[in-house]
N, C-alpha and C positions, 0 to 999 in steps of 0.2 A: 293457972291458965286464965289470960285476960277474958272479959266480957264481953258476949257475943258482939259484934259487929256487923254491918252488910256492905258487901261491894256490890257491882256490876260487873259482867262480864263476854265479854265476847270475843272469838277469837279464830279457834284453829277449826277447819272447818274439812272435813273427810267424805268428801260426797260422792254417792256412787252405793259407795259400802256404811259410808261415814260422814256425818256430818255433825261437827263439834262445836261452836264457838266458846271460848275462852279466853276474855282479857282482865287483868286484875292491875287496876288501876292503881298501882302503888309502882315506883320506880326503882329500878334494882342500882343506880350507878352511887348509894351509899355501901355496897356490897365489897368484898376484895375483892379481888380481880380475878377475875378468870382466862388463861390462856396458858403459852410455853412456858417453858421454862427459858433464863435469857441468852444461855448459851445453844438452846435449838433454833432451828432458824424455820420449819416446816413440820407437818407430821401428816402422815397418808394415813387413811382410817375408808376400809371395805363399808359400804352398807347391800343392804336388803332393799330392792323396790316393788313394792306389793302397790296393785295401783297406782300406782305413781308414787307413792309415797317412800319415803327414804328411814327405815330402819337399823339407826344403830348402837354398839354398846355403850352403856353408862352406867357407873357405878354412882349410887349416893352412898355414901358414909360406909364403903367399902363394900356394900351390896351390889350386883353385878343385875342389869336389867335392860331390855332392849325398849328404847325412845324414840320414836316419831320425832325427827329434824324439823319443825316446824319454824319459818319463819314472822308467823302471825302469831306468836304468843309471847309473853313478857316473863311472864314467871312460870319455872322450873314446875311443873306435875307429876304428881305422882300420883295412880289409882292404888284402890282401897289395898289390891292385891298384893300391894307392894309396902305395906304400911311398916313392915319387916326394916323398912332403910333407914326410920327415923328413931334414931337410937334413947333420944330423951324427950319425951312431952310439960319440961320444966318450963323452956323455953319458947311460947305459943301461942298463937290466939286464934278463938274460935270466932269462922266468920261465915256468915252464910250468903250463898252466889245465886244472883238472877242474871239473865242475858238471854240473848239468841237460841230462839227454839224450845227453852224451858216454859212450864205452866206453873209452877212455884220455886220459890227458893231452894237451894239444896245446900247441905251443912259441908262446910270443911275446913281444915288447920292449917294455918300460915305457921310455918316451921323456921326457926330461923337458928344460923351458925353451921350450915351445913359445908359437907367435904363433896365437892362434886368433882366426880374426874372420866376422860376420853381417851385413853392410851396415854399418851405426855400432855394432855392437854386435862388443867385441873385448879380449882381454886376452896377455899378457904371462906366459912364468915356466909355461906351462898343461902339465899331465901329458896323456901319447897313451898307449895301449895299440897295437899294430902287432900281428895275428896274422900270423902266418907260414907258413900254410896257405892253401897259394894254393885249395883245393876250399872255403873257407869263402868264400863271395861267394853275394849275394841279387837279385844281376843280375836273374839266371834266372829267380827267381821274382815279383818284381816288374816283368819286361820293361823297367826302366830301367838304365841304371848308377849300382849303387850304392856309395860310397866309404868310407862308414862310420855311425857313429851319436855322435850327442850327445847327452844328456843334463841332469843335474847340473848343469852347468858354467854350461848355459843357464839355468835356472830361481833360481840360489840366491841372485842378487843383487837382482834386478826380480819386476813382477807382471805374470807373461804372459797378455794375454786369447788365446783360440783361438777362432775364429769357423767352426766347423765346414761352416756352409753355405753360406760366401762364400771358402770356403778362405785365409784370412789368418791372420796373425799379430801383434797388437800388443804392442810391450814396452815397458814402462813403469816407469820413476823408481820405485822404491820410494818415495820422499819425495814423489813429485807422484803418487801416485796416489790417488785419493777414492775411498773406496769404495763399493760399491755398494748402495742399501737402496729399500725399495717390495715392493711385491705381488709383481711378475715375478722378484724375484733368490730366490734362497736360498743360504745360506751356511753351512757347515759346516765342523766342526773337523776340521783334519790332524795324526795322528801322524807321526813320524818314526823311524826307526830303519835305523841304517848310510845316513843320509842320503839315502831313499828317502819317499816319500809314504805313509800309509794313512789310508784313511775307512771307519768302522761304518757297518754296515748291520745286514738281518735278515734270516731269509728263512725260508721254508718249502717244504719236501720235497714232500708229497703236503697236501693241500686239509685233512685232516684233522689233520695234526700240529703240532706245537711247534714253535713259532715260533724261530730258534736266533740267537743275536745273531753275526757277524761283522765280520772286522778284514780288509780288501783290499786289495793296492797297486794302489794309480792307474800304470795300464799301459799310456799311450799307444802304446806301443811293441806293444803286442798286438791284432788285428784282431780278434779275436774277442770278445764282450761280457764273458762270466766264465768265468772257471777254475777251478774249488775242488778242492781236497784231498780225498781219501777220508781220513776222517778218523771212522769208526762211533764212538770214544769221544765225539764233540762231537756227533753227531746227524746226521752229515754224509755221506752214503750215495747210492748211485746210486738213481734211479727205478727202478720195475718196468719202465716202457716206457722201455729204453734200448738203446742198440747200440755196438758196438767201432769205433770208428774213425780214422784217421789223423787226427792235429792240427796237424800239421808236421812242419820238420826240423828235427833241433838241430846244434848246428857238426859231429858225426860221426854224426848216425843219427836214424833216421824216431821219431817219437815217438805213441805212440798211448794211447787212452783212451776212455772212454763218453762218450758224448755224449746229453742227454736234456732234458726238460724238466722244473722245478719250477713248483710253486702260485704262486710269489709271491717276489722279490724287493724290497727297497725302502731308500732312504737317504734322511733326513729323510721330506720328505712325497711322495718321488717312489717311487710303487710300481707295479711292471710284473708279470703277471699274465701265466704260461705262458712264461719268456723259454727262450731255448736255451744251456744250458750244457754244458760239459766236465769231467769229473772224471775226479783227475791219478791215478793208483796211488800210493804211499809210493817204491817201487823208483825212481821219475823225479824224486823230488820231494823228496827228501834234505837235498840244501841248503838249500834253499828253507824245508824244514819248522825248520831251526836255530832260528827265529825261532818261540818255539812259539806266540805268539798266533796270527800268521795262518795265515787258513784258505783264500787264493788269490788271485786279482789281479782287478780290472775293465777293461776292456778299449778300446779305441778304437769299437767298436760299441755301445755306453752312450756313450762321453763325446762321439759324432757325433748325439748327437740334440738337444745345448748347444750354446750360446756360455759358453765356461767360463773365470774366471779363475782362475789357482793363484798363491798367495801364498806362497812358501817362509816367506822372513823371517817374516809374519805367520800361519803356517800356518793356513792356512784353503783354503776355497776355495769359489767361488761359481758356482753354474749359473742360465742363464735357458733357459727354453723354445726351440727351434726349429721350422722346418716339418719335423722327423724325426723330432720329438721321437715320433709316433704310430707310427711303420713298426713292424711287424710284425719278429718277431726270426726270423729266418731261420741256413738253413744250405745247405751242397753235398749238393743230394736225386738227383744222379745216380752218386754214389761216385767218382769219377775226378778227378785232380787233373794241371789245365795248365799248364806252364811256360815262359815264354819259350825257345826255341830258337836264339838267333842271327839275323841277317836274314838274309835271302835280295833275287837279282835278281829285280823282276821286269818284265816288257814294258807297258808303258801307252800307250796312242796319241795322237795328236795332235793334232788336227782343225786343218784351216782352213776360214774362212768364206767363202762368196764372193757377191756380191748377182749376181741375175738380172737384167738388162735395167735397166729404170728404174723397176722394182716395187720393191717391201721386202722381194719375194721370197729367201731364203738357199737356198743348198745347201751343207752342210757334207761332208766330206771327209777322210778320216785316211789321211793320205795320209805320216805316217812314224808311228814308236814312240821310245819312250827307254826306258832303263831305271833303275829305280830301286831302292833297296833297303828292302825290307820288313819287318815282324817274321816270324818262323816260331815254330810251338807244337810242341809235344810233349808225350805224357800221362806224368807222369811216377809215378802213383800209381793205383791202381785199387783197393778194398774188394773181400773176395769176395764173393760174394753179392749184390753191387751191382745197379743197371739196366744200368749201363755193361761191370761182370763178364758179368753171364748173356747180353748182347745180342753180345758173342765181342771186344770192345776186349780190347787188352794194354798192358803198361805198353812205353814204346818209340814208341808209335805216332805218325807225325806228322800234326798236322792238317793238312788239307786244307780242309774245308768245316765250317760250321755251319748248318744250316738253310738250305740254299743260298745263302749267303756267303761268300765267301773266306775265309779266317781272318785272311791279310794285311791285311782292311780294318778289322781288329777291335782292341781293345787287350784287355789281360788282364784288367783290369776290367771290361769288356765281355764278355768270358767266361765270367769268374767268378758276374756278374749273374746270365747265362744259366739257371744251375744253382741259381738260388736265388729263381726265379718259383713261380708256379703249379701244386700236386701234380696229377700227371696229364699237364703236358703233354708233345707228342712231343718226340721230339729228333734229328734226323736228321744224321749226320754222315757224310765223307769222311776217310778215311785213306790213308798212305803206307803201307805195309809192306816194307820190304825192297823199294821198287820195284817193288810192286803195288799198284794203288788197290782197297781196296773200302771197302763200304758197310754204312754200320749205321742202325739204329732205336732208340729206349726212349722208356719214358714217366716222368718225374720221379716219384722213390716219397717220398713222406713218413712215414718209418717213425713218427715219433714222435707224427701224428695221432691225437686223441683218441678213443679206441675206443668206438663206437655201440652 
């Protein structure tokens, strides 16, 4: 095992539930290749969208594990939990990672000659990143198990279409792919830099001001729509109406910033008016800011309103309209943030049916239970000043009920929705507390509603 090392790193960023940065500044294009085989010409691969985010299968080294598609990352990850994938530590070096949102360094293994493979899509020779910090897992916050993130790896050979509202994936031959042209497409150029995605855009602050041109990574990997930089030399400044709030976690610590809205967003001819953004301090965003064009990332809540292709090779990339395209940009109007907790047992009955006489009459009858295991919540995040602060929630707490629903019967997207309906409505919830239930009230506050 070579001698320790240090990178930086910044990158994939999960905000909401999650927020990651991770880049590791070593380049993968001395690696084999990763993609079809030469006689396929495409391959359709289902994902999972939790938050926005795109979960799907991958095997390292014939281990089977669900990956965060992330755009904004370079090198292959894998969490501690999964350390099962890497079959020899002969071949390795220890290197230890600072970046975005950590307070010290944290230890991990650069793995190299791995088998990485996606249905038909798989290569040979491929570099893993292994943290070694077994508290860095996004289980929790996604309610799934999850094993690592992909990237790079995925994107640099083929032209992936993402099909945001059918939840798929198709990958495609660089050489067999046509490209796209008509009314419905539009197509724009991608920069590159340390083998990451960006697209110009423009945007404006308040209704009244200067229009400022911006450079964004494409960050599927981030649930959130955009992220900008506090940046007052470029024009790039919090709104009046804005508020402090939590944006996630980064691999060691809670990460926070304004959240507010701007006049106007827009890239080519798609412009959105009032969207919900976050701006990052300089103190969190260090690395990040190395790259001194950009001024922040676009996020998985923009690129779910497409059917989008991204062409490495041919940097570009094409959007067509979908049914999301119109949704309204929303955020968490209750302050309080839920987390997967683990499952729990719980009792469900079982009815039998039985016919009456020689009618069609039934009687049914639960006449035993089983048990089954469930998801459990917990709030793991609270704002002061919140609906969910002043109405007496703490951080800790487990859920019980929503709206007199079990939580059990809920997923965390399902949750999360909750909190990003209608300003004003109630919200009636059940808690554990150290083994006392009680009970709360609020009403969803829209701080950032446009003042009458």
């Amino acid at each position: 095992m070579d001698s320790n090392r240090k990178y930086s790193l910044e990158g994939a960023k999960y905000s909401v539930f999650i927020t990651f940065f991770l880049f590791v500044c070593t380049p993968n294009y001395g690696q084999v290749s990763f993609g079809l085989p030469k006689n396929v010409k495409r391959e359709c691969i289902s994902f999972k969208m939790i938050n926005n985010l795109m979960v799907i299968p991958v095997a390292i080294n014939g281990v089977m594990g669900n990956f965060i598609l992330d755009t904004g990352v370079t090198t292959t990850i894998l969490f501690k939990s999964h350390s099962q994938a890497i079959k020899s530590y002969e071949d390795v070096k220890e290197v230890s990672l600072s970046g975005f949102g950590m307070l010290e360094p944290i230890p991990a293994i650069i793995s190299y000659n791995n088998h990485v493979k996606c249905k038909r899509i798989e290569g040979r020779g491929h570099k893993v990143l292994l943290l070694l910090d077994e508290k860095i897992n996004f289980s929790a916050k996604l309610g799934m198990t999850i094993n690592g993130i992909i990237g790079h790896d995925f994107f640099k050979n083929a032209v992936v279409k993402i099909d945001y509202f059918f939840k798929n994936i198709t990958v495609y031959s660089a050489d067999n792919f046509k490209k796209k042209t008509g009314s419905s497409y539009t197509t724009l150029p991608l920069e590159f830099y340390k083998f990451k995605p960006y697209i110009n855009g423009k945007l404006q602050i308040e209704e009244h001001s200067n229009e400022i041109p911006i450079k964004l990574l494409i960050d599927s990997g981030g649930s959130e729509a955009f992220w900008l930089f506090d940046q007052p030399d470029k024009g790039i400044i919090k709104p009046e109406n804005s508020f402090k709030d939590f944006l996630g976690d980064g691999i060691t610590g809670a990460i926070y910033g304004d959240k507010a809205r701007i006049h106007k967003i827009q890239f080519g001819n798609y412009a959105f008016e009032q969207p919900v953004i976050s701006i990052l301090p300089k103190e969190t965003t260090q690395l990040a800011r190395r790259f001194s064009e950009r001024n922040g990332s676009v996020g998985a809540a923009f690129l779910r309103r497409f059917t989008v292709w991204i062409n490495y090779k041919g940097q570009e990339i094409t959007f067509k309209k979908n049914n999301h395209y119109k949704d309204p940009f929303t955020y968490n109007m209750s302050g309080m943030e839920i987390v997967y907790n683990g499952d729990i047992l719980v009792a469900q009955s079982q009815s039998e049916t039985y016919n009456v006489g020689q009618e069609t009459n039934k009687i049914e009858f639960n006449s035993s239970y089983k048990f089954v295991l469930k998801p459990s919540y917990q709030i793991s995040h609270i704002r002061p000043g919140s609906p969910s602060d002043l109405c007496g929630l703490k951080e800790g707490d487990n859920v019980v009920k929503i709206n007199n629903k079990a939580s059990h019967q809920m997923s965390i997207d399902h949750i999360s929705s909750m909190f990003r309906e209608k300003r004003g409505k109630k919200v009636e919830i059940v808690v554990d507390r150290n083994g006392e239930t009680l009970e709360f009230q609020f009403k969803l506050l829209d701080i950032l509603a446009a003042k009458e």
